[in-house]
Structures are given as structure tokens and as C-alpha cells.
C-alpha positions as a Markdown table, in Angstrom:
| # | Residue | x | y | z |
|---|---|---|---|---|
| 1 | Unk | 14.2 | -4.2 | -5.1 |
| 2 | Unk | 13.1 | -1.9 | -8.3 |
| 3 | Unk | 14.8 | -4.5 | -10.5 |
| 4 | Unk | 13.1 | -7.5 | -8.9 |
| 5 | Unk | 9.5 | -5.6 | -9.4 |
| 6 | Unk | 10.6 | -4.5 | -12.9 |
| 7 | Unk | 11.6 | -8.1 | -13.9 |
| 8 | Unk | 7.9 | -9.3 | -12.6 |
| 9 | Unk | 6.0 | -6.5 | -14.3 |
| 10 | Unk | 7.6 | -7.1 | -17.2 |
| 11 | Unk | 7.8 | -11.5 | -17.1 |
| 12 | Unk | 5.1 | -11.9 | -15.6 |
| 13 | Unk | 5.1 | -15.8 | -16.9 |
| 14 | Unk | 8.1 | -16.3 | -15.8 |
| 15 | Unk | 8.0 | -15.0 | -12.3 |
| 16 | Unk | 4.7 | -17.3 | -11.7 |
| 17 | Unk | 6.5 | -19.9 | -13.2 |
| 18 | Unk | 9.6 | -19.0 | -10.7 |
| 19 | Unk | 7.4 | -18.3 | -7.9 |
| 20 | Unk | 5.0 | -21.7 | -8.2 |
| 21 | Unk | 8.2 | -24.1 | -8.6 |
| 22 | Unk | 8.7 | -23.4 | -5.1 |
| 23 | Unk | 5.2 | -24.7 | -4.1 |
| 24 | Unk | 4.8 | -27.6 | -6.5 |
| 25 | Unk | 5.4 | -30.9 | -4.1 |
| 26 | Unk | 8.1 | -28.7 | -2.2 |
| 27 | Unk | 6.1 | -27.0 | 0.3 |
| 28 | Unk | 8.2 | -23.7 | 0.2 |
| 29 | Unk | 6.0 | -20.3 | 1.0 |
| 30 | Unk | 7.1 | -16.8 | 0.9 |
| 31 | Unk | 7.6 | -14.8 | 3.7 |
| 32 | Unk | 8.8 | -10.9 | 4.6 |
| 33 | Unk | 7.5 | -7.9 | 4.7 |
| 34 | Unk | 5.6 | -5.9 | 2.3 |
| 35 | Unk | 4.5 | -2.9 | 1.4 |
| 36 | Unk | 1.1 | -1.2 | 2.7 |
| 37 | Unk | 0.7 | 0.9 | -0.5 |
| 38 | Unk | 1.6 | -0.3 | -3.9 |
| 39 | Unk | 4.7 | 0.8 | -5.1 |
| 40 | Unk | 5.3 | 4.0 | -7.1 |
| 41 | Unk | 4.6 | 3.7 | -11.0 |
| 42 | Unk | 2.4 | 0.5 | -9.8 |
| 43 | Unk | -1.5 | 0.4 | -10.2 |
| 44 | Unk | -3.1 | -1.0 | -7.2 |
| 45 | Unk | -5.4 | -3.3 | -10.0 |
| 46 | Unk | -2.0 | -5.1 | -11.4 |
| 47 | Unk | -2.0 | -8.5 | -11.3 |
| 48 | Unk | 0.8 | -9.3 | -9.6 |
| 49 | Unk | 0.4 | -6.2 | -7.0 |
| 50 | Unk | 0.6 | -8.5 | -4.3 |
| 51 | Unk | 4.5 | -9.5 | -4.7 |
| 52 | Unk | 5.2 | -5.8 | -6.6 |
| 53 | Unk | 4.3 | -5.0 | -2.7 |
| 54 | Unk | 7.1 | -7.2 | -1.6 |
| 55 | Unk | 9.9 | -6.2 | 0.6 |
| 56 | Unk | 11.5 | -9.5 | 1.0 |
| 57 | Unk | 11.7 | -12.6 | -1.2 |
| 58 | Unk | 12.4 | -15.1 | 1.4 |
| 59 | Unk | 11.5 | -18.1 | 0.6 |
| 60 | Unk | 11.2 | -20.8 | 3.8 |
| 61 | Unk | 10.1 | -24.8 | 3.9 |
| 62 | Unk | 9.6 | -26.3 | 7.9 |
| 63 | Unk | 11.9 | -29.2 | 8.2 |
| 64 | Unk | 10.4 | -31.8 | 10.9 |
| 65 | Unk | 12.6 | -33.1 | 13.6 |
| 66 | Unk | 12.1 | -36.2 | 11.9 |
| 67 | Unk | 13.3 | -35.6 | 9.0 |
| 68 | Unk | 16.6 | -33.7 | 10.7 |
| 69 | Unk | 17.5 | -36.8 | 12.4 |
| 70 | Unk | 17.1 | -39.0 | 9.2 |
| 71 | Unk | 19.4 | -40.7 | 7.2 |
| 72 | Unk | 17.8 | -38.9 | 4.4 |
| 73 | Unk | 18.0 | -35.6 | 5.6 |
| 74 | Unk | 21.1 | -34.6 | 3.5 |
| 75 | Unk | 19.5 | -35.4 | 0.0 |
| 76 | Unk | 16.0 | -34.3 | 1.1 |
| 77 | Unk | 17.2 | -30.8 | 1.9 |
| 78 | Unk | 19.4 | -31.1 | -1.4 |
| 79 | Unk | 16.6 | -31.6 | -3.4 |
| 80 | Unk | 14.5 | -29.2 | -1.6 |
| 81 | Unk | 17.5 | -26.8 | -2.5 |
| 82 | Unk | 18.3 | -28.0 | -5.9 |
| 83 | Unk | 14.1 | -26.8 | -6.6 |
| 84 | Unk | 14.5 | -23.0 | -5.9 |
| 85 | Unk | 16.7 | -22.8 | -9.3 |
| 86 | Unk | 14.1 | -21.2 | -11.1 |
| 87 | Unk | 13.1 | -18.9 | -8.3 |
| 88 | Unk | 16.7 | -18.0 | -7.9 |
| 89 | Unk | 17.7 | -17.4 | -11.1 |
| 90 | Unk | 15.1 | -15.1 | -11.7 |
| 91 | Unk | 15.9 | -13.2 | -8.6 |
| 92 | Unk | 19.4 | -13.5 | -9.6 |
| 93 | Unk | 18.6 | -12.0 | -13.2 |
| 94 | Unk | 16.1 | -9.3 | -12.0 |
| 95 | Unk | 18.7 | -8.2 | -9.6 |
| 96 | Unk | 21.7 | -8.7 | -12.5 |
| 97 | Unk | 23.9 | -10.9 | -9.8 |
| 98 | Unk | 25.6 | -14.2 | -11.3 |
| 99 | Unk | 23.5 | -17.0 | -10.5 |
């Protein structure tokens, strides 16, 4: 978790960047628990304090019961998929895991 929060106080850019590709036409919203208090070595007034306070980067899209019995659902959830890159990669990087 310290190197997620590290990665976003220090890239800020990129973590909106990584964090806004999953809303852009997706529909993807994070979810999880967060902190009450800002973390340690965090000011309460940072601009990104709200996911510094992050437990969890889960990232979650509804999927209809339309779309699950569609021919299309394979490639739509592909897609969907194939659009968390930047998010993941960043994670992935902050947390120094191959991506």
C-alpha cells in the first residue's frame, strides 16, 4: 500500500491519468475501503488525499444481464478489460510487480 500512495504523491499526473482511463466511456468506479484519517507523512490538504486514504484499489463495472447473454459479451468485457492497462500498470509499477 505505501508504494501505491508513494507512486501517487509523487505522479500525480499519471495516477489521474491512470485513475480517469477507467471512467472515460468505460463506466468503471472504485470501490474499497479507506482510511478515516489521512495516512502518516500525508497532509489532510493534499490533493489527492482522497485515494492516499485508500485501502483498496478495486476497480468494478456492472455488467447487465443483457449484455451477459449477448453474442457480444466476450469482446465487450475484453475491451472493458483491455482499458484498465493504464490503471494497472501503474498499480503494477507502484507496487514493483511485473505487469
Amino acid at each position: 500500500m505505501n508504494g501505491i500512495r508513494a507512486a501517487i504523491d509523487k505522479k500525480p499526473k499519471q495516477w489521474l491519468l491512470a485513475k480517469d482511463s477507467l471512467k472515460t466511456g468505460l463506466g468503471f468506479e472504485l470501490v474499497g475501503d479507506s482510511l478515516k484519517r489521512p495516512p502518516r507523512d500525508y497532509d489532510k490538504a493534499h490533493p489527492q488525499i482522497v485515494d492516499l486514504k485508500r485501502k483498496d484499489f478495486i476497480a468494478i463495472h456492472p455488467i447487465s444481464s443483457e449484455l451477459l447473454f449477448s453474442p457480444n459479451y466476450l469482446t465487450t468485457v475484453f475491451q472493458q478489460f483491455a482499458a484498465t492497462t493504464p490503471f494497472m500498470k501503474f498499480l503494477c509499477k507502484a507496487t514493483e510487480v511485473p505487469f
